[in-house]
C-alpha positions as CSV (number, residue, x, y, z in Angstrom):
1,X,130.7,64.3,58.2
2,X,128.9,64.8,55.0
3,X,130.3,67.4,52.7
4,X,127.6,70.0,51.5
5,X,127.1,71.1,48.3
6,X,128.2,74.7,47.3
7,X,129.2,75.4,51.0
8,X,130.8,79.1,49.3
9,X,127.2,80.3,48.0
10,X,125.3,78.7,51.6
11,X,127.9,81.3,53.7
12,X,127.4,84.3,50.7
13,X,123.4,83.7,51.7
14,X,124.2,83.4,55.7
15,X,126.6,86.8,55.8
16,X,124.0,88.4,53.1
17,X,121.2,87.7,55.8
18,X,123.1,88.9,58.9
19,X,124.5,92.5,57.2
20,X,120.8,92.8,55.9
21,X,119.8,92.2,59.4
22,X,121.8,94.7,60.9
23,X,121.4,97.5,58.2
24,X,117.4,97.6,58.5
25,X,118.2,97.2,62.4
26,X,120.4,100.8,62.1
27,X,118.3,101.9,60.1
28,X,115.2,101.7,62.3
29,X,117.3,103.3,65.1
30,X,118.4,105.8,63.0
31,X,115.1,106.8,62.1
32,X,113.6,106.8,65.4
33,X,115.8,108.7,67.8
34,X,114.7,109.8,71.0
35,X,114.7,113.2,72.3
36,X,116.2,112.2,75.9
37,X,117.2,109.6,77.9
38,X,117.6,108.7,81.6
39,X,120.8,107.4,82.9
40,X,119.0,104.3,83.6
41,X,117.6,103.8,80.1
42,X,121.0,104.6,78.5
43,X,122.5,101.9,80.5
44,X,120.0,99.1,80.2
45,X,120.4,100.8,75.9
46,X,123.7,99.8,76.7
47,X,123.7,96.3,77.6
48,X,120.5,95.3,75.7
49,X,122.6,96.1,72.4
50,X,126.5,95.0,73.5
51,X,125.4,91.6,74.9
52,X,123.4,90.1,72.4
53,X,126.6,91.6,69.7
54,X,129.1,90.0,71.9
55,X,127.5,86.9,72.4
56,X,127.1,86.8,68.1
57,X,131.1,87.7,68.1
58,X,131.8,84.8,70.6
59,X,129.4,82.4,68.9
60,X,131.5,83.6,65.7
61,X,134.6,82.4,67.2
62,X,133.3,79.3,68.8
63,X,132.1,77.8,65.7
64,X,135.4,78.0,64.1
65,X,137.6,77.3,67.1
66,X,135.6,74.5,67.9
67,X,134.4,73.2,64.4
68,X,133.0,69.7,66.0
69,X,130.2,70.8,68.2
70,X,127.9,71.3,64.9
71,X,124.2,70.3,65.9
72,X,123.8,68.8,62.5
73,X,124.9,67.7,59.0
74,X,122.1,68.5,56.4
75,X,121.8,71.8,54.8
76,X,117.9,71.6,55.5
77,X,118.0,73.1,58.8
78,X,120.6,75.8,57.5
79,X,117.7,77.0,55.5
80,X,115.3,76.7,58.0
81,X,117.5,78.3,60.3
82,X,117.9,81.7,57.3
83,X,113.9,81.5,57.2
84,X,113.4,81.6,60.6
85,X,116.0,85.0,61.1
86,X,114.0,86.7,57.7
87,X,111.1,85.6,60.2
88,X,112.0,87.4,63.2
89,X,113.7,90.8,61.5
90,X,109.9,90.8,59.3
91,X,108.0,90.6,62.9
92,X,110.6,93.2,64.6
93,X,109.8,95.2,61.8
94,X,105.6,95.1,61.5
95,X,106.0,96.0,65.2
96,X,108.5,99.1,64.9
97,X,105.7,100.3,62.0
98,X,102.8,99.4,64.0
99,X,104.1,101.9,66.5
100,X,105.0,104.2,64.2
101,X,106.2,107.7,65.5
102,X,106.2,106.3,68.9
103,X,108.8,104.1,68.2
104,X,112.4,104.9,69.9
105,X,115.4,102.8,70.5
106,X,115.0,103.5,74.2
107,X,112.5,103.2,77.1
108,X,111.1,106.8,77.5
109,X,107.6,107.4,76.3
110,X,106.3,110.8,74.9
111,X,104.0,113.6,76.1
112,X,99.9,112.3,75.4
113,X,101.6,109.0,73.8
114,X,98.5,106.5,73.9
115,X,98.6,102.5,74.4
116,X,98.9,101.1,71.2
117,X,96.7,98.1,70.9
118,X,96.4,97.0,67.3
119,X,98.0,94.5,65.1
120,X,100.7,92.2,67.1
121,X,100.1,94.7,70.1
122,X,97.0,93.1,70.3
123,X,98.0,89.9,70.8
124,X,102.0,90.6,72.8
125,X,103.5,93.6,74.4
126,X,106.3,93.5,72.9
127,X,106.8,92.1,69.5
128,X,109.8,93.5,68.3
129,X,111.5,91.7,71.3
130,X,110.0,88.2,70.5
131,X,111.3,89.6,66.4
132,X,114.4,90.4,67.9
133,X,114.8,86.6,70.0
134,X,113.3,84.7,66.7
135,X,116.1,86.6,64.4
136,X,118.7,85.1,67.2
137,X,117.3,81.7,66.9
138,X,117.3,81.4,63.5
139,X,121.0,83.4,63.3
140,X,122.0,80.7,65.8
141,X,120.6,77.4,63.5
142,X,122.3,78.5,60.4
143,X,125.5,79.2,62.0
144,X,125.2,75.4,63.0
145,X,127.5,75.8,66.4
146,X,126.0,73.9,69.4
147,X,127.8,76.2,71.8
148,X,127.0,79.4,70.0
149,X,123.8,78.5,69.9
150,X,123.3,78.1,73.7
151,X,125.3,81.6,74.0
152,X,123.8,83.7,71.9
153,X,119.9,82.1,72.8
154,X,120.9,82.6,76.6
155,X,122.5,85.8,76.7
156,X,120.0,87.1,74.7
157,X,117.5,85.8,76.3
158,X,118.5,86.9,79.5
159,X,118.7,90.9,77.9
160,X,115.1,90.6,76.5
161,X,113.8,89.6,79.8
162,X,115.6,92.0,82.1
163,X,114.7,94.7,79.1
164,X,111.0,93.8,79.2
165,X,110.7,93.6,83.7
166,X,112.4,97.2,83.4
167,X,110.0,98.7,80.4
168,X,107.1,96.9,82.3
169,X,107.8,99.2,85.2
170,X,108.3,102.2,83.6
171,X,105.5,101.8,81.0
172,X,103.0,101.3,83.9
173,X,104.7,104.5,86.1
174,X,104.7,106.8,83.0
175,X,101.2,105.3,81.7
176,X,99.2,104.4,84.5
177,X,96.0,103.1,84.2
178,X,95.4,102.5,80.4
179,X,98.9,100.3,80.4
180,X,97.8,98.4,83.2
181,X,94.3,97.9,81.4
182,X,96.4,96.5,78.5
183,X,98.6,94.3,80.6
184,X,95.7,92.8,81.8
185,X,94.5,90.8,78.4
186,X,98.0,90.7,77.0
187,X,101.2,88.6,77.4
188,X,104.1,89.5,77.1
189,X,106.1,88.0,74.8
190,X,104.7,84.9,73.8
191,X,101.1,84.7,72.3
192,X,98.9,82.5,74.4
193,X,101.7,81.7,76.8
194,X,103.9,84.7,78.9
């Protein structure tokens, strides 16, 4: 295996990116709390923000513990992988602006809150999830782990989905007819695609 070149300042870059990461990500929260949950919505809060973590944390530990499953030896795709995270927490964020005061941290929607349908809204219903997958994909290629790749991808993954089928259901109950309206020339996460 090739040694890189300044491997000290490539990990000051890749632990800057991820606290930076997760400092606008509180910070969002923060700033958007919402005035009540359901039991449901706390729970699927829950697990849509512990498995993801976990998943990081094991990914963490498998990429140390089990240094020779890299997926590659050139600090090209380390780069591409910090670009690609800067990517997703930019797109997370245009969508948590673009919905401005209706933004909350969990699935409840407010009184005479409309369907927003401009900039990425108008393209995906949910943008800050594909933001939130993209950051993952990009955390996973820097940390250059084949295992914690397939973890942290598939576990998150799996969250995103199971987040969007239950915000699907309750958007459309709570909504009604404009949602389904929107639903109807929208995907859902990926432009063009699903």
């Amino acid at each position: 295996m090739q040694r890189w070149f300044y491997p000290h300042l490539w990990a000051l870059f890749f632990w800057f990116t991820i606290f930076g990461w997760q400092v606008i990500e509180h910070r969002s929260g923060f700033k958007h709390k919402p005035a009540q949950r359901t039991k449901a919505g706390l729970r699927n809060d829950i697990v849509t923000l512990l498995v993801p973590t976990l998943s990081m944390f094991l990914a963490f530990i498998l990429k140390f513990v089990l240094p020779d499953s890299q997926m590659y030896t050139t600090p090209v795709l380390f780069w591409l992988g910090l670009v690609i995270t800067w990517c997703g927490i930019l797109l997370r964020q245009v969508a948590i602006k673009t919905l401005g005061k209706f933004f909350v941290t969990t699935i409840i929607t407010q009184p005479n809150q409309p369907v927003i349908t401009s900039g990425v809204y108008r393209y995906i219903r949910h943008p800050s999830y594909l933001g939130g997958l993209i950051t993952i994909i990009g955390v996973s290629l820097a940390l250059n782990s084949l295992l914690g790749a397939v973890l942290m991808i598939g576990a998150t993954s799996f969250v995103i989905l199971q987040r969007i089928t239950f915000e699907e259901s309750y958007l459309l109950l709570q909504m009604g007819r404009p949602y389904r309206e929107y639903t109807k020339h929208t995907k859902k996460l990926l432009p063009f695609v699903w």
